[in-house]
N, C-alpha and C positions, 0 to 999 in steps of 0.2 A: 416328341417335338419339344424344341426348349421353351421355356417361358419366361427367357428373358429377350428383353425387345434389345431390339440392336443396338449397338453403343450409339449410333448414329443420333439415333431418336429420345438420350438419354438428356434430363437438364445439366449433368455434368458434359456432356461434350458441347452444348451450346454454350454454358457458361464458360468455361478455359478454353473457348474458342476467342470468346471476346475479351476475357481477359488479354489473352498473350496478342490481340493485336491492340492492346490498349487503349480497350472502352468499356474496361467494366465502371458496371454503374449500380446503383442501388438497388438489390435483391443477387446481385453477383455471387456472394459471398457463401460458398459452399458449407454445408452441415453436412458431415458423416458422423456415424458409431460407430463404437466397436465392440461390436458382439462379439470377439472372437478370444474372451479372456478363459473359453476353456482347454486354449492352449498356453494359461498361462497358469494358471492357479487350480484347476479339475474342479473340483465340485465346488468350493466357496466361491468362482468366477461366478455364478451364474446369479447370485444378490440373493437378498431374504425375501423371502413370501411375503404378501402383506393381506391381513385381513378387510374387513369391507368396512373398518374405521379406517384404516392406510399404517394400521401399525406393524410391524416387522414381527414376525411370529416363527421363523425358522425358515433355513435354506430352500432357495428353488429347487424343484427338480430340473431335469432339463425340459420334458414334454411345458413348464409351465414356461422353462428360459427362452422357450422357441414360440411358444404365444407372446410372451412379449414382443419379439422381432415381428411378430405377423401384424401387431396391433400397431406398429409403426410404421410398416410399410401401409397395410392402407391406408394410415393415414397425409404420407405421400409428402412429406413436409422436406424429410431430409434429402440427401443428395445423394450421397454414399450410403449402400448396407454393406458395413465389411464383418466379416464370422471365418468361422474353421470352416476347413472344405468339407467336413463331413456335415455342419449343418446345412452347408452352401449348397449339399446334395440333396440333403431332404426338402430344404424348401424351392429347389427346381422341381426335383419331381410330385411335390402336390400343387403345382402353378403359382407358387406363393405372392410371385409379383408380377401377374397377370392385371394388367392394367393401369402399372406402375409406372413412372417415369424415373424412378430411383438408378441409379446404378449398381449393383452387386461386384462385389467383389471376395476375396479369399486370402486369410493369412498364407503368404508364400514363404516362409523363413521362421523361428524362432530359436533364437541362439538364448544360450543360459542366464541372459543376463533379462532375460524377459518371463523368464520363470520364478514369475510374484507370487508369492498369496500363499503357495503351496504347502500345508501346515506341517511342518518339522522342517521345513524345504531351507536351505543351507547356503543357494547355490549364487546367491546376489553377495556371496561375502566373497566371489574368488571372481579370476580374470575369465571371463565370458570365452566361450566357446560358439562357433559357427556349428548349427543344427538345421537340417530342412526337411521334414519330415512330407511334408504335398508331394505327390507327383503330377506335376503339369499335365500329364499324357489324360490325365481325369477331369481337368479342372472344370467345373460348373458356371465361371465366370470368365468375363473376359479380362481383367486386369486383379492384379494382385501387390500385396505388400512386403516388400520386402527392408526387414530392420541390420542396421550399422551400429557398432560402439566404437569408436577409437577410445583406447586409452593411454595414448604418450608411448607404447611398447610396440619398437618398426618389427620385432617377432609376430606378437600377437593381431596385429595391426596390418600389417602383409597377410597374413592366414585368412584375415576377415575378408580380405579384399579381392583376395585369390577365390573365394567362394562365391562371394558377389560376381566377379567373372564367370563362374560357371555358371552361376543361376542365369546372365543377362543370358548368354548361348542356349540355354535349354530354354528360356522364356522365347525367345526371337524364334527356334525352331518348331515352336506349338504357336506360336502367333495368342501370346498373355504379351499384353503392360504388362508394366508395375509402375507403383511409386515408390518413393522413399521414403521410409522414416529412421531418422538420426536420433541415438538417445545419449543425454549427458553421460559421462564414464560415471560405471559403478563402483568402481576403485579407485586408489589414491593414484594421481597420474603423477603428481610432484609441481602440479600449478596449482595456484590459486582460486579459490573463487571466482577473484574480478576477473582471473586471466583464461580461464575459462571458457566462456562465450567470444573468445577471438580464435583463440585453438580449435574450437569447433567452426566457427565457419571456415577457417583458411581450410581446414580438414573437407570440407565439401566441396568447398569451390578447388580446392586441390585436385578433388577424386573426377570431380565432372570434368574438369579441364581434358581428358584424355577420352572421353566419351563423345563420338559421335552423334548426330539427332535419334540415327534408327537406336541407338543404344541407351540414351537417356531416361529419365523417370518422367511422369506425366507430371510429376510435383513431388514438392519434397516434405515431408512431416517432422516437424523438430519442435526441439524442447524451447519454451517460452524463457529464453534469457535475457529478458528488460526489453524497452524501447530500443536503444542502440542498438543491441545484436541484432536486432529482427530488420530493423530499417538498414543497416547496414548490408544484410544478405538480399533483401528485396532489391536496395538500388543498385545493389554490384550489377546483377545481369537482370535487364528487366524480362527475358528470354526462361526465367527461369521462376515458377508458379510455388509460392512457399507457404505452408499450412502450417499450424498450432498442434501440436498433442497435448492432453488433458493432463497427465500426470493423475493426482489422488483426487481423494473426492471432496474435500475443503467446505467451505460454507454454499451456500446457494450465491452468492455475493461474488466469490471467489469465481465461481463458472464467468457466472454473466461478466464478469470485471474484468477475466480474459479476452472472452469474444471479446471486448468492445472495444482495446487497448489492439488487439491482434486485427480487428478489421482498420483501425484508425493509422497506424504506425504497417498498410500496406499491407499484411499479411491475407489469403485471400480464401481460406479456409481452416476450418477446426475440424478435428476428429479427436472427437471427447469418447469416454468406454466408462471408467468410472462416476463419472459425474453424471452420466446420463441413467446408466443402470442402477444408480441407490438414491433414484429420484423416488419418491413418495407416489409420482404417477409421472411418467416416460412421456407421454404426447403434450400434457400441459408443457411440462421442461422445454420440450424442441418447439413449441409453438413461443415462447417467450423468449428462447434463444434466437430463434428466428426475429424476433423484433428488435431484439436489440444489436445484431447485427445487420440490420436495415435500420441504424439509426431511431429507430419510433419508439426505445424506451431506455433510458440510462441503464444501468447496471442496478440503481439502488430501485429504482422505478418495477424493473424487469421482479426483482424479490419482492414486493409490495404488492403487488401482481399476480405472482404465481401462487403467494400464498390464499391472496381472495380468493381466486381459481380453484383451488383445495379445498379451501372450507367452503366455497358453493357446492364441491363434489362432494361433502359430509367424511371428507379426509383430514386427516390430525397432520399436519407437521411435523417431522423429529424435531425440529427444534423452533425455538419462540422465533420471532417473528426479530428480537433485539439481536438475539443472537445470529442469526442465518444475515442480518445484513451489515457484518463486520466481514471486513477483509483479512486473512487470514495468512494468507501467502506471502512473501517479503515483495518476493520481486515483482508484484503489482502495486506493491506504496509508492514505486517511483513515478510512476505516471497516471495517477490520479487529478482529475480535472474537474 
């Protein structure tokens, strides 16, 4: 028997319920992870060990990469658990979120341009290739992730999209969601910076324009390109639910500076992977991200905070306390308040 409770009964389906009829309100604001970086990197996805000061002492294994996922589900804070399908199997079959309100999900998709980390790994210097290694006919959840790059090339750019068609057909015949996540091009496309973050939304709202509801994404997951970008894709269609990606794993400052800018400027969820997993301790992080995307602690607040939190758990910090509350990032100096 499965163990996971129905989508029905999940806080993601109450909450993007009311989102999309236009009454979200405070505590709306969705949290997922992403455990699912050992389809991106193999063994160094899974974070460093930390001894019982919180100091980093050598790579997870996986048996410990998988207590961590366990030690956040019951803690029951976040919204989304998304992993590989092969973790997504083992923690169905020992009940892992029996009791849960969380949502589970499964990387559906991982095209070459999402193969980070990987040590000697080469493959973020060339034009990304469409990869799907899941078979739906298994899946252990009910909705999955499916990732997009456009990069300016109608070859390469046609290929991606022609895969994406297939995956919605094989998704809709097993009865998976998906969402979408969109990642900035890994290569040179021949725009600019600035010009960039308009290239990518006409690229989305292009691609959905030809999609039906049964075939649409439950939301979309994209890259943090400024205040504009983001407000500009939320009010195009208000029909249509748009989430944060974490990107690296930056200062403590940096996390919370996202959320807060990402809830503020409409966006209506984050699904953070790095920032979450080379936290010093995973349930502190999500219980203070959670506050500061329900407004109850600024950004600078939110690090001031999690580090008292720390050192009441007799945990060190990687970094001082000056350090972890600089913002790090460019494109959140523009919209600082």
């Amino acid at each position: 028997m499965s163990s996971l409770l129905p989508f029905q009964t999940t806080r993601f389906a109450e909450k993007i319920d009311r989102i999309r009829r236009g009454e979200y309100r405070s505590g709306d604001f969705m949290l997922a992870d992403a455990k699912d970086g050992d389809l991106a990197a193999g063994v160094t996805a899974m974070g460093y060990r930390r001894d019982g000061s919180g100091a980093a002492v050598g790579l997870r294994t996986r048996p410990e990469f998988h207590q961590q996922i366990r030690d956040l589900i019951q803690q029951d804070t976040l919204d989304i658990m998304l992993t590989s399908t092969s973790t997504m199997e083992q923690l169905k079959e020992e009940g892992a979120f029996e009791g849960s309100r969380m949502l589970a999900a499964f990387r559906g998709n991982e095209a070459t341009d999402a193969w980070v980390g990987l040590r000697g790994g080469r493959y973020r210097e060339f034009t990304p290739l469409p990869y799907r290694g899941a078979a739906l006919e298994f899946a252990s959840a009910p909705i999955c992730l499916y990732s997009l790059t456009w990069i300016n090339d109608a070859r390469h750019d046609v290929a991606s999209l022609e895969a994406y068609s297939r995956f919605r057909a094989d998704a809709r015949s097993h009865g998976i969601m998906h969402f979408l996540e969109v990642f900035n091009p890994n290569v040179d496309t021949g725009l600019s910076a600035r010009d960039t973050p308009a290239f990518i939304n006409d690229c989305i709202i292009r691609t959905l324009a030809s999609l039906t509801r049964a075939e649409r994404p439950e939301f979309l997951k994209v890259a943090y390109n400024g205040p504009q970008a983001l407000e500009e894709l939320v009010s195009h269609d208000p029909s249509v639910v748009v989430g944060v990606l974490g990107g690296g794993q930056g200062t403590h400052r940096d996390t919370f500076e996202l959320l807060a800018q990402a809830e503020r400027r409409g966006g209506r969820l984050a699904l953070f992977g790095r920032k979450i997993n080379g936290a010093e301790h995973q349930p502190t992080m999500v219980n203070w991200m959670r506050r500061v995307v329900d407004r109850e602690a600024t950004s600078l607040e939110a690090v001031r905070g999690y580090h008292a939190d720390l050192q009441r758990l007799g945990l060190r910090a990687d970094r001082h306390l000056e350090t972890d509350s600089e913002i790090t990032e460019d494109v959140l100096r523009s919209d600082l308040t």
